[in-house]
ChimeraX commands (.cxc) that place a marker at each C-alpha (Angstrom):
marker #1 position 56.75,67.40,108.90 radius 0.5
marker #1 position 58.10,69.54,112.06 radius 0.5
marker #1 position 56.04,70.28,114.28 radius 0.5
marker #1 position 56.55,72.17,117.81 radius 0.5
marker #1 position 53.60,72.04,120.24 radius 0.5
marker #1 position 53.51,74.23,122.97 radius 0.5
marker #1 position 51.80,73.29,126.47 radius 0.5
marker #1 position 51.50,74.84,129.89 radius 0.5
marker #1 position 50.06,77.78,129.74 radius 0.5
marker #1 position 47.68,79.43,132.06 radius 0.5
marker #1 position 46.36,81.92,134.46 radius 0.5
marker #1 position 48.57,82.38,137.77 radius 0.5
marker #1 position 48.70,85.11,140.44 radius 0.5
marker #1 position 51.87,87.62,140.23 radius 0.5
marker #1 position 54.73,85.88,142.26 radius 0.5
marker #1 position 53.52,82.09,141.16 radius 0.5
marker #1 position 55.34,79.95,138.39 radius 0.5
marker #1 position 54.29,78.58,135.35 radius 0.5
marker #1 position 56.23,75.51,133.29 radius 0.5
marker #1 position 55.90,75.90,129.76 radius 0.5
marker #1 position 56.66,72.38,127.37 radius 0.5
marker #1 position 57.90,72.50,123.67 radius 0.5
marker #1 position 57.35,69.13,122.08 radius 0.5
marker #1 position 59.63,68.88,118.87 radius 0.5
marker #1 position 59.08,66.08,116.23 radius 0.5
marker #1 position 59.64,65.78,112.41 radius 0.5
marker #1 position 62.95,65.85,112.05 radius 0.5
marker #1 position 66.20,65.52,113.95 radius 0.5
marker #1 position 66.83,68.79,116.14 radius 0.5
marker #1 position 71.17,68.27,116.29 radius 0.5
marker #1 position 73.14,71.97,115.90 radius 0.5
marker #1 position 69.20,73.61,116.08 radius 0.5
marker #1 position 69.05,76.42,118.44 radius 0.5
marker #1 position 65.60,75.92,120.39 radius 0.5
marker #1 position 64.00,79.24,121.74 radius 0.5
marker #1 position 61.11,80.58,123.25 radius 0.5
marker #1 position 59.67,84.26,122.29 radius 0.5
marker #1 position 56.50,86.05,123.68 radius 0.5
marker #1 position 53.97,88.55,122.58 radius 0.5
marker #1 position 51.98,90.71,123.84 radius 0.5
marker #1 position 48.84,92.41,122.57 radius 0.5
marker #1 position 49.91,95.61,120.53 radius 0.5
marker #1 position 53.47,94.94,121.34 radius 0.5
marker #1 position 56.24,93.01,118.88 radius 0.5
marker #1 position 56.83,89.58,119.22 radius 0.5
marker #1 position 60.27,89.38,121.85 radius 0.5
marker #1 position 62.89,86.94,122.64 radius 0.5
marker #1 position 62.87,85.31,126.34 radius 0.5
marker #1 position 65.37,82.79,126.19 radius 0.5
marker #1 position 67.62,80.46,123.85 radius 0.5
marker #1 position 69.40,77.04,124.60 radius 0.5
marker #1 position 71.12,75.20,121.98 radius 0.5
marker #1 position 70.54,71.39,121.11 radius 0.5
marker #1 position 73.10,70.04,122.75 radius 0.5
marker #1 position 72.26,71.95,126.31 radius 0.5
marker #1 position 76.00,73.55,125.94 radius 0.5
marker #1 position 74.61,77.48,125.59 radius 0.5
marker #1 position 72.09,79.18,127.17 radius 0.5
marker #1 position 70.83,82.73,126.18 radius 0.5
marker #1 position 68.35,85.02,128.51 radius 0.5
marker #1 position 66.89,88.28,127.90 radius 0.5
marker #1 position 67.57,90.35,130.14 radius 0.5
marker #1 position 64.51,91.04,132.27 radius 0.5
marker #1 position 63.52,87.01,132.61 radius 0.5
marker #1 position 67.09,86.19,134.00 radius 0.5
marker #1 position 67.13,84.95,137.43 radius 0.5
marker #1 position 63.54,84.21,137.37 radius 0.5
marker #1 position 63.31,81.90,134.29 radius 0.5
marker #1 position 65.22,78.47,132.96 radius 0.5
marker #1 position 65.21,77.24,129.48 radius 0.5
marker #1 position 66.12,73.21,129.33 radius 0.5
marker #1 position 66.18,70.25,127.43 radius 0.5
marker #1 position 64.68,67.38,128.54 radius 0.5
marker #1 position 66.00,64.13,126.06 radius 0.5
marker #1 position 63.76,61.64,127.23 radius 0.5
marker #1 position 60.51,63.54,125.93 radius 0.5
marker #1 position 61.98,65.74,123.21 radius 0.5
marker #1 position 60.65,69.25,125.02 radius 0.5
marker #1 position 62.02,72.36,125.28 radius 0.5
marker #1 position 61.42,73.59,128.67 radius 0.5
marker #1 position 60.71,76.90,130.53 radius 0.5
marker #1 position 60.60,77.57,134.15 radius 0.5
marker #1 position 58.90,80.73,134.72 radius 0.5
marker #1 position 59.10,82.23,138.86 radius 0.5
marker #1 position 58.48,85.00,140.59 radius 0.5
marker #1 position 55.60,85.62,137.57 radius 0.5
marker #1 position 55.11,89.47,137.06 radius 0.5
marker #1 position 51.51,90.91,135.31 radius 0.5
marker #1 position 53.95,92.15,132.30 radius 0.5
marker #1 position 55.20,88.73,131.63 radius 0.5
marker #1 position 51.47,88.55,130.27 radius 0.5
marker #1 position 51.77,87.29,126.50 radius 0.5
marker #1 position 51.23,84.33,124.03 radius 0.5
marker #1 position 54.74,82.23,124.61 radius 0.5
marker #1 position 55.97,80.45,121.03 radius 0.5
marker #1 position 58.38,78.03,120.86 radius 0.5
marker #1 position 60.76,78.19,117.53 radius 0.5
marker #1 position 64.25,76.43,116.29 radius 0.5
marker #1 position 66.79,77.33,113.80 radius 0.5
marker #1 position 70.44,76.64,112.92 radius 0.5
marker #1 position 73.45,78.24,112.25 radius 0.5
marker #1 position 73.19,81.20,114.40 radius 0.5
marker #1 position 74.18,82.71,118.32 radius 0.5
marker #1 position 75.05,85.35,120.46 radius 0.5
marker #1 position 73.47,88.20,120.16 radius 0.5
marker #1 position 71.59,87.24,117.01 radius 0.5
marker #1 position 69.17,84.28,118.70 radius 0.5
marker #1 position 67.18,87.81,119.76 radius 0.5
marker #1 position 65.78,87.94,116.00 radius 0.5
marker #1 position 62.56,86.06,115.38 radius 0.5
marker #1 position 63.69,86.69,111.46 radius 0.5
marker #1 position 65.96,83.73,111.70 radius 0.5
marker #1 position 64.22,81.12,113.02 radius 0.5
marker #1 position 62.39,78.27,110.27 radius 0.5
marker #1 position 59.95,76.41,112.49 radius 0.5
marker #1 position 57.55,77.88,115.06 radius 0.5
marker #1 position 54.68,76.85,117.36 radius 0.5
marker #1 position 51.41,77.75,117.67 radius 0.5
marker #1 position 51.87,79.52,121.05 radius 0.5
marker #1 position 50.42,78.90,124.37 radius 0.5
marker #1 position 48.89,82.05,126.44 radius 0.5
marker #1 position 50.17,82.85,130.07 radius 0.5
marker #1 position 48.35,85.63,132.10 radius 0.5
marker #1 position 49.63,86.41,135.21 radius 0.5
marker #1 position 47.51,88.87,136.99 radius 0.5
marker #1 position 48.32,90.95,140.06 radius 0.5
marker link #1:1,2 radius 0.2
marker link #1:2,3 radius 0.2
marker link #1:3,4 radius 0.2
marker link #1:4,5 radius 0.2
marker link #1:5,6 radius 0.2
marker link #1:6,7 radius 0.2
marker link #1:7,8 radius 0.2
marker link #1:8,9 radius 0.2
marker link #1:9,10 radius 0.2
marker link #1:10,11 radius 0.2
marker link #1:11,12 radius 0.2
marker link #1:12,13 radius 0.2
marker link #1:13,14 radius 0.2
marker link #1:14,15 radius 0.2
marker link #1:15,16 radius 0.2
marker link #1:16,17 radius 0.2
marker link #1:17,18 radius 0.2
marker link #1:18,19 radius 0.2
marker link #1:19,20 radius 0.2
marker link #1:20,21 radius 0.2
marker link #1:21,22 radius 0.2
marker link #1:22,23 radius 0.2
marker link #1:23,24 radius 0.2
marker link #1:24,25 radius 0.2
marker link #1:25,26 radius 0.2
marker link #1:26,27 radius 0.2
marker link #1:27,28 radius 0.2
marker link #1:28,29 radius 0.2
marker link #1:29,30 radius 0.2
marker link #1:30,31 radius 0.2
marker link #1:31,32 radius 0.2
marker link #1:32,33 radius 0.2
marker link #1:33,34 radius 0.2
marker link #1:34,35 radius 0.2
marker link #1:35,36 radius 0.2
marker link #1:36,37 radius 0.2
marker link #1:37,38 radius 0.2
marker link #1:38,39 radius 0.2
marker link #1:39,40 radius 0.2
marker link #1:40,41 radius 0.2
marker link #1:41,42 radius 0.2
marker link #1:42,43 radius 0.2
marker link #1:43,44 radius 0.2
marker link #1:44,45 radius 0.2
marker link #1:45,46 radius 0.2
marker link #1:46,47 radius 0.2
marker link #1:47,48 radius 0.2
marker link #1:48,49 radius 0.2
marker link #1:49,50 radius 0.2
marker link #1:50,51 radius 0.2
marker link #1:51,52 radius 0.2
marker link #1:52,53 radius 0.2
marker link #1:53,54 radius 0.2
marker link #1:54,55 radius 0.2
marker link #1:55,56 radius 0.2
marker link #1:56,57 radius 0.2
marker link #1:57,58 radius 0.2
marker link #1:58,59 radius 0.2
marker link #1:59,60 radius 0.2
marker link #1:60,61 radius 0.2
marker link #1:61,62 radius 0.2
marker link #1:62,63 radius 0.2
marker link #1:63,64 radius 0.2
marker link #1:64,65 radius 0.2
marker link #1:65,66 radius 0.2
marker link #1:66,67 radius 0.2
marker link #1:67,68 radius 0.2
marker link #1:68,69 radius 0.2
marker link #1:69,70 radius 0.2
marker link #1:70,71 radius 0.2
marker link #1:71,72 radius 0.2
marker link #1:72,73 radius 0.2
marker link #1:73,74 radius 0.2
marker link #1:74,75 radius 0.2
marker link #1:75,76 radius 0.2
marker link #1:76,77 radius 0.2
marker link #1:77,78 radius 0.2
marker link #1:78,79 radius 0.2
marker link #1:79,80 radius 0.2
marker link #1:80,81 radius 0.2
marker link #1:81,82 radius 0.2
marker link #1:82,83 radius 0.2
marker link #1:83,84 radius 0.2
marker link #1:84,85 radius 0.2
marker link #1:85,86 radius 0.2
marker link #1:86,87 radius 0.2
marker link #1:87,88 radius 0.2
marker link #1:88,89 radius 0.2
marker link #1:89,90 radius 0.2
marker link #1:90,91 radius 0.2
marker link #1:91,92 radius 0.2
marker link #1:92,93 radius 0.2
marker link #1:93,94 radius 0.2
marker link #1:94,95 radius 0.2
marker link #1:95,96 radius 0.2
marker link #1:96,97 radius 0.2
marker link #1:97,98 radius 0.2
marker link #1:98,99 radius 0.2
marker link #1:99,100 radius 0.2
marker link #1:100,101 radius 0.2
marker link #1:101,102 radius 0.2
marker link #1:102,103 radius 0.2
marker link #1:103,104 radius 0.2
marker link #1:104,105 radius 0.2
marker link #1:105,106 radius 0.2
marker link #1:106,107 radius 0.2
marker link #1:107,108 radius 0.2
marker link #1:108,109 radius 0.2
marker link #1:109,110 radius 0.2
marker link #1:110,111 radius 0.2
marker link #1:111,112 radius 0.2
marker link #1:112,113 radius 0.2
marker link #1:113,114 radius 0.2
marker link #1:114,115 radius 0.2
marker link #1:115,116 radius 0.2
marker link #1:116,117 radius 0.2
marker link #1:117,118 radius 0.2
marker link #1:118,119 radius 0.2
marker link #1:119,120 radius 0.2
marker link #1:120,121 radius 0.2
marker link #1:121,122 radius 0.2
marker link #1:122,123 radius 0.2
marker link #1:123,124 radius 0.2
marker link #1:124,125 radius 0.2
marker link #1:125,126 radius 0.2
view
């Protein structure tokens, strides 16, 4: 059974950083393109950043780029994301969600990703 469990959410001042963790397991993750989305109340569920697999491709919407880093880490199996310079709008749950055969401009749609997290919540407050 896949399962992605997110971790490392919080409360944190406008300006601070946040690290959020995506544990993977159930299945092998090879050619899977790992991402993280976010939602806020009343608002759609968004894309903030993509990586693929193999570490290779990276893919950042464009308001979190410069302040936030998606990774891999191997030895644990997480998807990563390093969140600085934390603004009050990057208030939302944060999911974690893979799927395959898919990139560019299309790792924006939450439509074609299979597995998804639970989410973790990150308020930032000013």
């Amino acid at each position: 059974q896949v399962q992605l469990v997110e971790s490392g959410g919080g409360l944190v001042q406008a300006g601070g950083s946040l690290r959020l963790s995506c544990a993977a397991s159930g299945r092998t993750f090879g050619g899977y393109i790992m991402a993280w989305f976010r939602q806020a109340p009343g608002k759609e569920r968004e894309f903030v950043a993509a990586i693929t697999w193999s570490e290779t491709n990276t893919y950042y919407e464009d308001s979190v780029k410069g302040r936030f880093t998606i990774s891999r880490d191997s030895a644990e199996n997480t998807i990563d994301l390093q969140m600085n310079s934390l603004k009050p709008e990057d208030t939302a749950v944060y999911y974690c969600a893979a799927g395959i055969m898919f990139w560019g401009r299309q790792v924006v749609d939450p439509g074609l990703y299979r597995y998804w997290g639970q989410g973790t919540q990150v308020t930032v407050s000013s």
